[in-house]
Each structure stands twice: as C-alpha cells, then as structure tokens.
C-alpha positions as CSV (number, residue, x, y, z in Angstrom):
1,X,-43.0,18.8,39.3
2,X,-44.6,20.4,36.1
3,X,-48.2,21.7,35.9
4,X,-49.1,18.2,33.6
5,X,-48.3,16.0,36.1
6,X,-49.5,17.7,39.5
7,X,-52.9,17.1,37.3
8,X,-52.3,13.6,36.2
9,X,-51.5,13.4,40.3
10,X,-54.7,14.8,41.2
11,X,-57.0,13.0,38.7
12,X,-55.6,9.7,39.8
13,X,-55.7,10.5,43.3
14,X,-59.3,11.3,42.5
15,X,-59.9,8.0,40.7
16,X,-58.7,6.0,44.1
17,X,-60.0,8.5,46.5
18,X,-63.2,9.5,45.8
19,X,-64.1,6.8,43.4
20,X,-63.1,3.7,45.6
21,X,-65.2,4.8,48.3
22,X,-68.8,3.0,48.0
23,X,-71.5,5.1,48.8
24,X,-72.8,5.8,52.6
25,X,-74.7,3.2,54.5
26,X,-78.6,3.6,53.9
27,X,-80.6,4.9,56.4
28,X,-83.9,3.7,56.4
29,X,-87.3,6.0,57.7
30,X,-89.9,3.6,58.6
31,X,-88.0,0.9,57.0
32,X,-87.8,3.1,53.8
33,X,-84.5,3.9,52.4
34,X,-83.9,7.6,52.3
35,X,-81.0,9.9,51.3
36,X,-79.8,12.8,52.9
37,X,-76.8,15.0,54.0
38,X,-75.8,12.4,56.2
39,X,-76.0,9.6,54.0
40,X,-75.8,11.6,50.4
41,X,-75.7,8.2,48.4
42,X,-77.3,4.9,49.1
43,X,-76.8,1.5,47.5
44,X,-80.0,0.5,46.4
45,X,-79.3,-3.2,45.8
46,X,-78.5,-3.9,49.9
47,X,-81.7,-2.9,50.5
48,X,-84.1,-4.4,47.7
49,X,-85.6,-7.7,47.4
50,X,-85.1,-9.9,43.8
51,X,-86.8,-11.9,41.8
52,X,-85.3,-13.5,38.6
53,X,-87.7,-14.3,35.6
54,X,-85.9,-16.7,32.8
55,X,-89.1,-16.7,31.2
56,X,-90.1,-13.2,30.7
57,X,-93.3,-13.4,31.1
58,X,-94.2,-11.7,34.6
59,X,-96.1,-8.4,34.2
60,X,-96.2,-5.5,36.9
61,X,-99.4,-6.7,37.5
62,X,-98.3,-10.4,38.7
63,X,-95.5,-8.0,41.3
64,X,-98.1,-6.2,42.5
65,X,-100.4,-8.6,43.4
66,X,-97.5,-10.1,45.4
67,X,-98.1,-13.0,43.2
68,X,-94.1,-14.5,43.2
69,X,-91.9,-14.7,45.9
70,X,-88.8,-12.0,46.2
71,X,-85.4,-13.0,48.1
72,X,-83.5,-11.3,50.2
73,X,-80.4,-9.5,48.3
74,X,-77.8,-8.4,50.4
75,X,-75.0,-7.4,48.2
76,X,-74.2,-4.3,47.4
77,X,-75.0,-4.7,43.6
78,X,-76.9,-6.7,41.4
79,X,-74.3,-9.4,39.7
80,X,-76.3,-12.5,37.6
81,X,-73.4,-12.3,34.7
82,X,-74.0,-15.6,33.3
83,X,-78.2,-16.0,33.7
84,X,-80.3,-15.3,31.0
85,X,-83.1,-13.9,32.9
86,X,-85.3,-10.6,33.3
87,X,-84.5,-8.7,36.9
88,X,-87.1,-7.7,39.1
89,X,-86.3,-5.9,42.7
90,X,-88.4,-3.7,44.8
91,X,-87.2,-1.4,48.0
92,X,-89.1,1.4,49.9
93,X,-87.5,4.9,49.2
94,X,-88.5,8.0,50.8
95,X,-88.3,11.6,49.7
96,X,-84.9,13.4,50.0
97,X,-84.3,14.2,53.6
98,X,-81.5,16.9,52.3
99,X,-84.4,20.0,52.1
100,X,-85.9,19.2,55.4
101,X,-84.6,21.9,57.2
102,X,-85.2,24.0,54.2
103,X,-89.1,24.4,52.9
104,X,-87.5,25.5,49.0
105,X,-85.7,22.8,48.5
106,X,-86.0,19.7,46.2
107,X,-86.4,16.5,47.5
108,X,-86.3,14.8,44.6
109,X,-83.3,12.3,44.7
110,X,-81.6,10.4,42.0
111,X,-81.4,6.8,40.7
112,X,-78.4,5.7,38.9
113,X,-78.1,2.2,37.3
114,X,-74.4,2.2,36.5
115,X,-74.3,0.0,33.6
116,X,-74.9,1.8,30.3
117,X,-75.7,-1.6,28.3
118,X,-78.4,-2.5,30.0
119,X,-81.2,-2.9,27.5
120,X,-84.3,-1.7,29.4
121,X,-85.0,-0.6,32.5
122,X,-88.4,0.4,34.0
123,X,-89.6,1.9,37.0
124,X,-93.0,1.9,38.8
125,X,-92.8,4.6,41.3
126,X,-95.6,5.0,44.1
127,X,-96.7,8.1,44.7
128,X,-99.1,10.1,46.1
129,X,-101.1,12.5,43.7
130,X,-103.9,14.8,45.2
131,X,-104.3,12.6,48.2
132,X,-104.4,9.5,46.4
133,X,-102.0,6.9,46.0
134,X,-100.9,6.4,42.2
135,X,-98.1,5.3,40.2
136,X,-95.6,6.7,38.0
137,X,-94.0,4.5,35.2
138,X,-90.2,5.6,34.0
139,X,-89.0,3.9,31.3
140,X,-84.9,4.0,30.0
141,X,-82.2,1.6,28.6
142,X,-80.8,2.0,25.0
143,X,-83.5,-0.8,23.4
144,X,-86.2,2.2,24.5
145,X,-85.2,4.2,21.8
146,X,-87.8,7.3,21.8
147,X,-89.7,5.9,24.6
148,X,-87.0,6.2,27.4
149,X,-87.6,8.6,30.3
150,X,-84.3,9.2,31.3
151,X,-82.5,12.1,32.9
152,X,-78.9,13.0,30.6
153,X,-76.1,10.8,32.0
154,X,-73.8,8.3,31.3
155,X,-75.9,5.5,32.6
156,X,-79.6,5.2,32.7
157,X,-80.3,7.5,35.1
158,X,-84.0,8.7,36.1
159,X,-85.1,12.0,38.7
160,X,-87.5,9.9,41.3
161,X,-90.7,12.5,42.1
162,X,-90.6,14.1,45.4
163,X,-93.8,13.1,46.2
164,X,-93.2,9.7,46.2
165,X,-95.0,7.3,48.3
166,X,-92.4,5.5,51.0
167,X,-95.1,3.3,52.5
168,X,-95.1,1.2,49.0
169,X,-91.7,-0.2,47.1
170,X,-90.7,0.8,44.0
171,X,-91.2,-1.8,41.5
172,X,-88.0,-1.8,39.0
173,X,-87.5,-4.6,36.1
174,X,-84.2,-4.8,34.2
175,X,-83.5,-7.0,30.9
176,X,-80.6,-7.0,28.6
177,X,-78.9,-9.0,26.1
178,X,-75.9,-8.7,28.3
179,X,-74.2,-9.3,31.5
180,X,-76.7,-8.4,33.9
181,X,-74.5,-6.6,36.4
182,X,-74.7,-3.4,38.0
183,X,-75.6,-1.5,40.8
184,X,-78.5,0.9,41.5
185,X,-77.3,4.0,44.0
186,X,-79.7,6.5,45.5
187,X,-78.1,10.4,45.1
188,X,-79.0,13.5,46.8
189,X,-79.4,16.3,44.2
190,X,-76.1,17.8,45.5
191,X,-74.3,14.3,45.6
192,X,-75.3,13.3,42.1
193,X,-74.0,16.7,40.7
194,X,-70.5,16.1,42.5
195,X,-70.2,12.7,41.4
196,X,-71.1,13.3,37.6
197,X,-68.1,15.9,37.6
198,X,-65.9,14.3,39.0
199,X,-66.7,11.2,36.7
200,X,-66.6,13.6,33.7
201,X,-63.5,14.9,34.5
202,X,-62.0,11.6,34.9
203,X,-63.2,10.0,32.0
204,X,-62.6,12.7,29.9
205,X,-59.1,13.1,31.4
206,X,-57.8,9.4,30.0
207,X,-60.3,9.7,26.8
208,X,-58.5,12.7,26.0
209,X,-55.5,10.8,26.2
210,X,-56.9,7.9,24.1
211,X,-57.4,10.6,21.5
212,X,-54.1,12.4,21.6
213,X,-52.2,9.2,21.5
214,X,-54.0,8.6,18.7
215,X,-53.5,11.8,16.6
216,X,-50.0,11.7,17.3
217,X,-49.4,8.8,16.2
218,X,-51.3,9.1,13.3
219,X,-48.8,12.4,12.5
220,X,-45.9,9.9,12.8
221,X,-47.2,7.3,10.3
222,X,-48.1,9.9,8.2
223,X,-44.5,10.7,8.7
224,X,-42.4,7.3,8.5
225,X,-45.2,5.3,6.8
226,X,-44.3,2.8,9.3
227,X,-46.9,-0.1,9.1
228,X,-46.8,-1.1,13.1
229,X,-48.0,2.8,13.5
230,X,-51.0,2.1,11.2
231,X,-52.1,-1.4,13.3
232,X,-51.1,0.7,16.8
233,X,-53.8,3.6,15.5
234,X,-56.5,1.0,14.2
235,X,-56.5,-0.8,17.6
236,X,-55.9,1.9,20.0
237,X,-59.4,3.2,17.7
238,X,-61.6,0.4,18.7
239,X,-60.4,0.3,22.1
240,X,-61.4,3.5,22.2
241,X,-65.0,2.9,20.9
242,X,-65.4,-0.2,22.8
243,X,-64.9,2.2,26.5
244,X,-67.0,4.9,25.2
245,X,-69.7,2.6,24.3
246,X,-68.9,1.1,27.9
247,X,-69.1,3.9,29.7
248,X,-71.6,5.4,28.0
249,X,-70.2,8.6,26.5
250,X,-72.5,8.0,23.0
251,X,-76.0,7.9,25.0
252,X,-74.7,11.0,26.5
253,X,-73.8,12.9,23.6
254,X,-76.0,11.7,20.8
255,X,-78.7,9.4,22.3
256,X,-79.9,8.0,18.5
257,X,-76.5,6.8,18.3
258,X,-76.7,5.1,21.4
259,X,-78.7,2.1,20.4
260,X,-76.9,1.6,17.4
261,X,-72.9,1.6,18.7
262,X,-74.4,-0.7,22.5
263,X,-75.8,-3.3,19.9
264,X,-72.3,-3.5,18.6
265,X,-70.2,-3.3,21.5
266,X,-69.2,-7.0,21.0
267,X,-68.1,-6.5,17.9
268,X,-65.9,-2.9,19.1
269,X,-64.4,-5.3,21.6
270,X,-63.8,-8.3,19.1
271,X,-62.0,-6.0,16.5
272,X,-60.1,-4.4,19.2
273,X,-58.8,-8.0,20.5
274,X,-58.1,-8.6,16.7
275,X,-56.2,-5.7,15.5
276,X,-54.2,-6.3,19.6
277,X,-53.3,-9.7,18.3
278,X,-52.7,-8.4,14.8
279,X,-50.4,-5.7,16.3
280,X,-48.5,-7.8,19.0
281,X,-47.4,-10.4,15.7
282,X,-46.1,-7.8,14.0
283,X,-44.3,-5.9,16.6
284,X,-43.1,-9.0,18.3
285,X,-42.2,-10.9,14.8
286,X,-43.5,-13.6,16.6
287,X,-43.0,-16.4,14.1
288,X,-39.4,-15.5,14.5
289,X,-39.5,-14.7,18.0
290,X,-42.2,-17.1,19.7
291,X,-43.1,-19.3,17.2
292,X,-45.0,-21.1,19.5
293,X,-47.5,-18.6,20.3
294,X,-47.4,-17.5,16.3
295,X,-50.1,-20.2,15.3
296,X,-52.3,-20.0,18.6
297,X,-52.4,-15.7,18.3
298,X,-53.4,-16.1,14.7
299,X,-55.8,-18.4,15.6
300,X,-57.0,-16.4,18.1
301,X,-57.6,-13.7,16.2
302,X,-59.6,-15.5,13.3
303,X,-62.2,-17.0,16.5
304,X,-63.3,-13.1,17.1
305,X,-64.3,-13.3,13.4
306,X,-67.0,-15.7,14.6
307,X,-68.1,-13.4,17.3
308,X,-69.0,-10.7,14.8
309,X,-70.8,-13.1,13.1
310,X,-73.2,-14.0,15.8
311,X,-73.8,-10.5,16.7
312,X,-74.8,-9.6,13.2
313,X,-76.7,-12.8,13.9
314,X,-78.1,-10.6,16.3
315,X,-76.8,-13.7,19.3
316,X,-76.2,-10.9,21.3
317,X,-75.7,-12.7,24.7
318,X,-73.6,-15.6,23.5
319,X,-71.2,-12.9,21.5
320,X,-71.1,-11.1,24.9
321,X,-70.5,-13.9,26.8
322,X,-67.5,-15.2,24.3
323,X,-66.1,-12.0,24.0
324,X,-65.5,-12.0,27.8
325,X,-63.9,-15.6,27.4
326,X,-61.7,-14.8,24.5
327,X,-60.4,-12.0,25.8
328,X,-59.3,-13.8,29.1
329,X,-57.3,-16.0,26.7
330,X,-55.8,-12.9,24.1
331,X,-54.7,-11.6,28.0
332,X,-52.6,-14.5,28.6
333,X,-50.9,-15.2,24.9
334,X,-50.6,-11.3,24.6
335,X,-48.2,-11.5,28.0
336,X,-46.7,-14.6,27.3
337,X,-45.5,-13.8,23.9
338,X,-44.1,-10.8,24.9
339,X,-42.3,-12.3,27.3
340,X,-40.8,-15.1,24.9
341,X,-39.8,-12.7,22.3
342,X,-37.8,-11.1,25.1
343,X,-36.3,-14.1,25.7
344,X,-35.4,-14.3,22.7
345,X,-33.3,-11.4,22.7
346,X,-35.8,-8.8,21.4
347,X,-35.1,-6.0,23.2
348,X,-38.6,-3.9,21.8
349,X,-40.4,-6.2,23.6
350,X,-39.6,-5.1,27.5
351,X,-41.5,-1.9,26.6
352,X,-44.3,-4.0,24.9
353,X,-44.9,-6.2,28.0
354,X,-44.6,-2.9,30.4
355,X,-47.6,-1.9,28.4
356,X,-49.0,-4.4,28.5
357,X,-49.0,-5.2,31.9
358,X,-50.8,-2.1,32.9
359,X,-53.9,-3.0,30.6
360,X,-53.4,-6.6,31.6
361,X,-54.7,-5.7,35.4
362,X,-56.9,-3.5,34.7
363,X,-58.6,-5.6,32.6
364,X,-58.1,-8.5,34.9
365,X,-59.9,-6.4,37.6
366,X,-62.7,-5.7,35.3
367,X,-63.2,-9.5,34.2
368,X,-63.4,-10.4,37.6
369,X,-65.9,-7.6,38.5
370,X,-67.6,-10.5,35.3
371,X,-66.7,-12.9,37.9
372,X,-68.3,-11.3,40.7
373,X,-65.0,-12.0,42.5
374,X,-64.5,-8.6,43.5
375,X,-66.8,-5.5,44.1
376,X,-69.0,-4.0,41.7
377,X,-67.8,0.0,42.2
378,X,-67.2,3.1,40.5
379,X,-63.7,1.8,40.5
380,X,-63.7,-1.3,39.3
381,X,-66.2,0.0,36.9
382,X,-63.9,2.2,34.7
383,X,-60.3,0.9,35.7
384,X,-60.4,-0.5,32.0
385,X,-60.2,3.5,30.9
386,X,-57.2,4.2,33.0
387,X,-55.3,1.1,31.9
388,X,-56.1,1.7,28.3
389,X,-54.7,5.4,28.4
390,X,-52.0,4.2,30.6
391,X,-51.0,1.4,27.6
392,X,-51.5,4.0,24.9
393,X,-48.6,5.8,26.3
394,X,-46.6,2.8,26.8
395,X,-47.2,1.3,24.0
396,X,-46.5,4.8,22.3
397,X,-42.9,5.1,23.9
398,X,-42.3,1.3,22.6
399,X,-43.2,2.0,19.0
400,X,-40.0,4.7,19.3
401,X,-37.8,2.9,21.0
402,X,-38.5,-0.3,18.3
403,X,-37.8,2.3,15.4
404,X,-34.7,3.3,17.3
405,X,-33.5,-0.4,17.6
406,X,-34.2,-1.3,14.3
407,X,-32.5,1.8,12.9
408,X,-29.4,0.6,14.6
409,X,-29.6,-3.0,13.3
410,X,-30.1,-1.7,9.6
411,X,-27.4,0.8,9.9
412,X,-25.4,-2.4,11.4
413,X,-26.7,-4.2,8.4
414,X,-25.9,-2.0,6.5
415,X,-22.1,-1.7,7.3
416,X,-21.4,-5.3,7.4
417,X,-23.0,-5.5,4.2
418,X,-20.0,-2.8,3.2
419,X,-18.1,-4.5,4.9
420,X,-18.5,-7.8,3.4
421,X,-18.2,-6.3,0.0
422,X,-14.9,-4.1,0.7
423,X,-13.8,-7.9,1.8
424,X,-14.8,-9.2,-1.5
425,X,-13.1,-6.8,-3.9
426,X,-10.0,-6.6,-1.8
427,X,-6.9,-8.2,-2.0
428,X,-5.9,-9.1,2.1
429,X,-2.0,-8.8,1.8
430,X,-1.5,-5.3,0.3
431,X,-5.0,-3.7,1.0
432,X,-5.2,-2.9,-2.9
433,X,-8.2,-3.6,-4.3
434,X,-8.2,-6.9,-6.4
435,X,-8.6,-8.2,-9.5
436,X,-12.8,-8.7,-9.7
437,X,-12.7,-5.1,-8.9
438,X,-10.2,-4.1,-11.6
439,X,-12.4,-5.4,-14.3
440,X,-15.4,-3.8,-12.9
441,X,-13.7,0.1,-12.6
442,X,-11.9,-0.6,-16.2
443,X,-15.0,-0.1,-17.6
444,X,-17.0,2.3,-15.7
445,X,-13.5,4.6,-16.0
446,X,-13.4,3.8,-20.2
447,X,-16.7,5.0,-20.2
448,X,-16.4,7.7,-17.8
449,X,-13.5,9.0,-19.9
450,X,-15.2,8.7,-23.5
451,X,-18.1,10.8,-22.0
452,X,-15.6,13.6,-20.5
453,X,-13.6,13.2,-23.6
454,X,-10.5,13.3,-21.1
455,X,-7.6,11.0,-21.3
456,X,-7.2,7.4,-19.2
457,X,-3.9,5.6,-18.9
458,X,-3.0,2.3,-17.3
459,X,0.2,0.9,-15.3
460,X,0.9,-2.7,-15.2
461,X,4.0,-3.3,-12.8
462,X,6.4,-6.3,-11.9
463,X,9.0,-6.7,-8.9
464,X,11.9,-7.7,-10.4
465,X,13.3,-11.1,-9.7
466,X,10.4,-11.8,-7.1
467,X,10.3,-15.7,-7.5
468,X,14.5,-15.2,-6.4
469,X,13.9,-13.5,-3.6
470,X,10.8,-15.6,-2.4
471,X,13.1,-19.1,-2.5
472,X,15.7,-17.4,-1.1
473,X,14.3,-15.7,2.0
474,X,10.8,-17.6,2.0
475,X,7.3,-16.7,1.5
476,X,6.7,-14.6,4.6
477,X,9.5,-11.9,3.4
478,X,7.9,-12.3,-0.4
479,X,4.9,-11.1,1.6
480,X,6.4,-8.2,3.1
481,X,7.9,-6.8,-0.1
482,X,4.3,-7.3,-1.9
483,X,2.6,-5.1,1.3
484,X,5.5,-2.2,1.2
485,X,4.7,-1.8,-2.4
486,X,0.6,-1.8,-2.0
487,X,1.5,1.1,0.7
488,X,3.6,3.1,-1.7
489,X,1.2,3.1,-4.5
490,X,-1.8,4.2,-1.9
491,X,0.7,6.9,-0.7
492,X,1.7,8.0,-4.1
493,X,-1.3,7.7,-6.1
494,X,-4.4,10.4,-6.4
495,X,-7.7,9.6,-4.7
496,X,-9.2,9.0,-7.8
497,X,-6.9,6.5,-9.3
498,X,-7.0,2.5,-8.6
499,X,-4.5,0.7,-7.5
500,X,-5.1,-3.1,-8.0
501,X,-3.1,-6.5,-7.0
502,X,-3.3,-8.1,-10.5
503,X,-1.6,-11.7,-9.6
504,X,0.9,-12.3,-8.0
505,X,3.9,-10.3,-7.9
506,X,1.7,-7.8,-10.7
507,X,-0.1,-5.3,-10.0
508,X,-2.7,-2.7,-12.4
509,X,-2.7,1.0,-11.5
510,X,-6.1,2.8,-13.4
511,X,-4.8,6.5,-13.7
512,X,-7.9,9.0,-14.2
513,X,-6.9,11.9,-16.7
514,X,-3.8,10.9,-17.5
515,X,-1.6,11.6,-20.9
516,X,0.7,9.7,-22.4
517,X,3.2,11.9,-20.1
518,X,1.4,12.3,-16.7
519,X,1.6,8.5,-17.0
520,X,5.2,8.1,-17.7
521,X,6.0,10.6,-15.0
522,X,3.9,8.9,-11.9
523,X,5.2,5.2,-12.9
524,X,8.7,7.0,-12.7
525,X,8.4,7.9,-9.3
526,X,6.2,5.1,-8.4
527,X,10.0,2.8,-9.5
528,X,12.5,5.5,-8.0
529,X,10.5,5.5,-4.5
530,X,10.3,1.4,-4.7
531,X,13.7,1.4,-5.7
532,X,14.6,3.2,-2.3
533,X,13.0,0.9,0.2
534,X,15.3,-1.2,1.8
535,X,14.0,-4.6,2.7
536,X,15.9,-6.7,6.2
537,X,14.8,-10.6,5.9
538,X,15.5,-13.2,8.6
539,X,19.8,-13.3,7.9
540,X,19.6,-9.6,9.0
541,X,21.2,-7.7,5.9
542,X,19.4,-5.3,4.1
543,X,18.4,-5.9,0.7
544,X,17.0,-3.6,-2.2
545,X,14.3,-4.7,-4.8
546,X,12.9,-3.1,-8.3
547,X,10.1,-2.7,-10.4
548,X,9.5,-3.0,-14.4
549,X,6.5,-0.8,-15.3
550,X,4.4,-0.9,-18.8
551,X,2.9,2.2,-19.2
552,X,-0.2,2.5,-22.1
553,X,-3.2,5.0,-22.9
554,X,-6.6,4.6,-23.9
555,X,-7.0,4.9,-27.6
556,X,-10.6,6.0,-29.0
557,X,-12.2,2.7,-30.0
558,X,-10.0,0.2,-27.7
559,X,-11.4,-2.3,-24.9
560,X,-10.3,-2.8,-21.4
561,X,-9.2,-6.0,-22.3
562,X,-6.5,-4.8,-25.2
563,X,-5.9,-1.8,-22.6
564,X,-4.2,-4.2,-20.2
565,X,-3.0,-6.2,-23.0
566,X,-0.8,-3.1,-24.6
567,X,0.3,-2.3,-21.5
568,X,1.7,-5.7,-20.3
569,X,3.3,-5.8,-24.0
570,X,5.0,-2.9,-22.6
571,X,5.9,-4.6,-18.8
572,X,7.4,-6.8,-20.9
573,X,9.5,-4.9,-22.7
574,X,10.8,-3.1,-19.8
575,X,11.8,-6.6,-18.4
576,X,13.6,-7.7,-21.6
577,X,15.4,-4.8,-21.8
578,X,17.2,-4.7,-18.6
579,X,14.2,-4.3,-15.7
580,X,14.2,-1.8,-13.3
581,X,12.7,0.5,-15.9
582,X,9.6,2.2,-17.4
583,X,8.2,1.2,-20.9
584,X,5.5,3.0,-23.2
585,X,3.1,1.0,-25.3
C-alpha cells in the first residue's frame, strides 16, 4: 500500500472515528454544566431550556425578568429547519474544571455553534466582576459584520470568561435567514484545539482534492478542448464554493468575505444543481438516451433560475428552503437518468452513476440531518465534503473512460464510413475498382500528369468471344473468367496504376508515367499471362480464353472522355483484326 493511500486510510478512519463520536455526557456542578478532563466536550443543547420567538420582538430584558416561559430541550441539538423564528435557550455553565488541580491554568472553555450560516448569535454571559455579579454580552454570526465578538474558527465560536458566574444561565439568542439547525458544544481549551485539527486536516484533505480535480481537469480541456471537461470544471467550482461557504472556510480566512459569499450560498448551491443537470444532459445525451428525463432535467434546471432570483430578492429563507427541495428532486432524476441511459446501452454511464452514487448518500445523509431524521454531528455535518471529493474522482475517471469509448466509436465510424465508400467505387466480382471511380481518377491523373509534365497512357481490354463462352458454360463460369482476370491485372500492375471493370466483359487500366512503349509492353504481358490461364467449367475439360487490348496516350490538350474514346477505337481494331492482340491509337 503506497504512502497516498495509508493517508487517505487514516483521514477517513479519522472522519468515522473520531468525528462520529458525540461529545462526552455533561456533568453538571450544582446543576451547572461544566467541562473537564473527564468530560472534555459537552452538548450544550441537552442541557438548555428553549424558547422560540416568531415575532422577534423579545429583548434580553423580557428573559431576564423570567417574563416567557422556556421548555425543556432534550435533544442533543437545536433542529427548528422549517420555523421562521428567533432562538432563545439558557443553561448554567461553570468554569473549566480542567485547571483545578493546577492553579496556572485557564479555565476558560469554549462555545461552538456548529453552523457557519447562522446569521447572528448573541451571548449574555453572567459573571462575577470584583465581587459583583455582571454580565458580559458576545456578539457573532456573519450578519454582525464588524460588531461580532468571535474567536477565529470555522463556526461562530466565542472564549466564555473564566470567571463566569454558574449560579445564573447564560442567556444565548440565535436568528438566521436559514435552517435553524445546529448544535452548541462546550470544549475544554485542550479539546477544542484537538478537534479544530483534526477538522482542518480533514476538510482540507478533500478540499484539496476538490481543487486538484479541478486543475487537472482544467489542464485536460485546455488539452482536448472537450466541452463536457468545461461543464465538469464549472460545476465541480460551485460545488466547491457552496461546501466552503458551508463549512465555513471564507469566515475563517477572510471574515469581510464572509457575509458577502453566506448571503449567497443559495445561489452557490442553485448554480451548482444547474451546471450538475447541465453536465449529466450532455454526458448522458439524454435526449437520445433517456428522453424521458430530457424535458424534466431541463426543466429542472431552469426552476433554480428562480431561486437566484428570490435571493437577489433578498427571500433568503424561501430560496433556502427551495434549494433543499429542488435538490432532493435533481438527486433522484440525476440517478434515474443515469441509470436509463445505461439501459440504453451507454456504457459511459456505469462510471457516471458510481459517481454519483457516492454524492447521492452523502447528500441524502445531510438532507435528512434537514429532516431531523438523523443526528445532528460532526459527521453528518461535513459528509457532503467527503462525497463531493469522492464524486470528483469518479466523475474524473468517467470523463476518460467516455473519451475512450467515444474514440473507439469514431474510429469505428470512421472505418465503416471507408468501408461503405470502398463498397461504392468497387466492382464486387473482380475487386477492381468500378466505373464511378474510373471517371473520378481520369481526371485527377490528367491533371496530375499535365502538372508533372510526365506521360499517362490508358488500356481498354476485351475477353474475346465472352458472350460464347457465357451461353455455352453459363453465367457462373462467365463469372469466373471475369475474377481471374481482375486478379491478374492487380498482380501485374504497379501500385500506382488503376485497374477498373468498365462494363461488362471490358475493363480500363489508368497507367501512371507511361509512354507510348511502357504501355504497349505491360498490355503485352497483361494478354500473354491471360492467354496462359486455363479455365475447367462444369463438363470438366479445360478451356483457354484471350484478350483484345487498345492501348492510347494522353495528348497535350485532350480530355478523359476522348482518352477512352481513342483507346476503344484502338480495342477495336485489335478485335477486327484477328483478337487476341494489342492495338495502338
């Protein structure tokens, strides 16, 4: 096993290992949650108490005076996908219990809310300053723009003060244009730095592939200037964009970027469903190969038109909301047309639905995460990333092996299309070419020869007493005789003369830099070699046939058409004159 895929081994074993596993059961100090080396992470939302606002109209004020009623939330995340609502939840934390044992150490903890599209986020911490209680107001989301109090992660992610106050909650509100789904986990110093590598080296282990897929193939196209490369790049792009707006890699790296790429994440997602659809017709050909799903793909892919549209409408929510619904439905044409067009006999698309097959459960998984019909985890999470890297590399290999088969049907194209025309400028019974060809090559060889300024002579030939032997032996044996000659004049003749059936019992021999005398000389032996063939029909006795041959050469100003006239003037002087001879025009 090479060094490249011991790590691939490791990084995935890492994704379902470590990543899978949900964070420790709380432990609670006085009924405040508190983290620790026991319990180094703590899921927040098992702990809290909720209150949804449609309105958005509580203050902290109206919380802290106890004003509405909070429920009981026993989940392990927060998961209100399809309300329109402003979150509010409170739970009792307590310092860090990592650095009790040591009097230097921090025990400042962590709080991670792992969605990086939610909008704002703030959090009224209790604390205890100089004796006194006191509260300290954290702010973060990407709609806080300058005014978000953040600590640099993927998520929103804010340092909770060690001298925070666990006999009062912390008071946390959440609103977003979005799904409002995500969990809120409690990290030990030491557990949040572990985790955040592990993360980084995961997601930038299948990013990194995202990319190099993409460059590569982008060297190819530049390459072959093969159109489904183009649509591969352009979508494997936005799918790209739409997971590192997902993830969060853009509030990590250039926070003023953040706001701007999150409050167009529905259209990175839309495009990317587009240019998938846009890609799969083209690859699959399916108006020739699933007609069917043809019109409802292309349909498809004009609807995500409308949900750019309502996000530059700034309909945030409702884009959100149909982008999750339309690309349920692009899942299930994308499979089903690949699998049609394999019906069909499309061999490219087995690789096509391999690929897409991986992304299909992944994404699958992460829609029902949507759902809330399975757990809300670091897993579930970013599975998206893996199965988008994993369908890059697929889809990669498919793109090659579709080149490949259609290389093979050209070239097979392309030789019964040489095929088809050797078939139509050749005659059947002799293998010489025929007559449609003769007055083609007459032409080119005239002009040929004028240009050279070399000579160009022309046979016409006759078996002698044909029509005799045909009614006497029948046409099968006529047939024989004509073949036997077409083999001796392929045998005798140079490549670059033609030899051509004429009608008939006649046949036209084209000879390329031929005088008057290299002329007479090869239709000489052409009749002595004929002349010697002995022929055995049905009655079983041998029987010997001749040839009368016309022999003429190109004059300077003549045509093809007096060429072959002059020398069948000549043909037919050799058969008045006794046949079985050789006459010069």
């Amino acid at each position: 096993m090479n060094s490249g895929l011991k790590m691939f081994c490791l990084l995935l074993s890492a994704l379902f290992v470590v990543l899978l596993l949900s964070p420790a059961a709380a432990r609670a100090t006085a009924g405040a949650v508190v983290v620790g080396r026991g319990a180094p992470s703590v899921e927040i939302a098992a702990q809290a108490e909720y209150l949804l606002d449609p309105t958005d109209r509580l203050e902290y004020s109206d919380i802290a005076r106890e004003k509405p009623s909070f429920q009981r939330h026993a989940k392990n995340s927060f998961q209100f996908s399809f309300k329109r609502a402003t979150l509010w939840f409170k739970c009792r934390i307590a310092p860090s219990a990592s650095g009790a044992d040591d009097p230097l150490a921090s025990r400042r903890s962590f709080l991670v809310f792992d969605n990086a599209a939610l909008g704002s986020i703030t959090l009224y911490v209790p604390v205890v300053q100089n004796g006194k209680p006191g509260v300290v107001k954290l702010t973060g989301g990407w709609q806080q723009g300058d005014k978000s109090r953040e600590f640099p992660f993927l998520y929103p992610t804010f340092a909770l003060p060690d001298n925070i106050d666990a006999s009062r909650p912390v008071i946390v509100r959440v609103a977003t244009p979005f799904a409002l789904q995500f969990r809120a986990t409690l990290y030990t110093i030491d557990a949040f730095r572990e985790n955040s590598f592990i993360l980084f080296l995961i997601i930038g282990f299948f990013v990194g592939i995202l990319v190099a897929m993409i460059l590569y193939n982008l060297a190819l196209y530049l390459f072959v200037r093969d159109r489904h490369y183009l649509l591969y790049i352009v979508y494997i792009l936005f799918l790209l964009l739409w997971q590192c707006t997902l993830i969060g890699l853009f509030r990590y790296f250039w926070p003023p970027l953040a706001e701007f790429v999150m409050s167009y994440i529905a259209v990175f997602a839309s495009l990317m469903m587009m240019f998938a659809i846009i890609f799969a017709v083209v690859f699959l050909n399916t108006s020739r190969t699933a007609p069917r799903h043809d019109k409802a793909l292309k349909g498809l892919a004009a609807f995500t038109g409308v949900i750019v549209v309502l996000v530059l409408l700034r309909q945030l929510w409702l884009s959100n909301l149909l982008a999750y619904l339309s690309g349920q439905v692009s899942l299930v044409l994308l499979l089903t047309a690949g699998l049609s067009a394999l019906r069909s006999g499309f061999r490219p698309a087995l690789f096509y639905v391999i690929a897409f097959s991986v992304f299909m459960v992944s994404a699958l998984v992460f829609i029902f995460k949507f759902y809330g019909w399975v757990p809300n985890n670091t897993f579930t999470m970013h599975i998206v990333i893996f199965g988008s890297a994993a369908e890059a590399i697929l889809l990669s290999f498919a793109l090659g092996y579709r080149i490949r088969v259609m290389q093979e049907e050209e070239a097979q194209l392309r030789e019964r299309e040489r095929n088809l025309e050797t078939i139509s400028v050749t005659d059947e019974l002799t293998g010489l070419f025929n007559r449609r060809f003769l007055n083609a090559s007459l032409v080119k060889k005239i002009a040929a020869a004028r240009r050279s300024g070399t000579n160009l002579s022309l046979l016409m030939l006759d078996v002698d007493h044909f029509k005799d032997f045909n009614d006497t032996h029948g046409h099968p044996e006529g047939d024989k005789v004509l073949a036997a000659l077409g083999r001796l004049l392929t045998d005798t003749l140079r490549e670059e003369d033609i030899a051509c059936r004429y009608g008939g019992e006649e046949f036209v021999v084209i000879l390329h830099n031929a005088d008057k005398n290299a002329a007479l000389e090869t239709a000489a032996r052409i009749r002595t070699r004929f002349a010697g063939l002995s022929f055995t029909p049905r009655d079983g006795k041998d029987e010997h046939l001749t040839i009368s041959i016309g022999a003429a050469v190109l004059t300077p100003s003549e045509s093809g058409e007096n060429l072959i006239f002059r020398a069948d003037q000549a043909l037919y002087q050799a058969k008045q004159t006794g046949r079985n001879r050789v006459c010069n025009a």
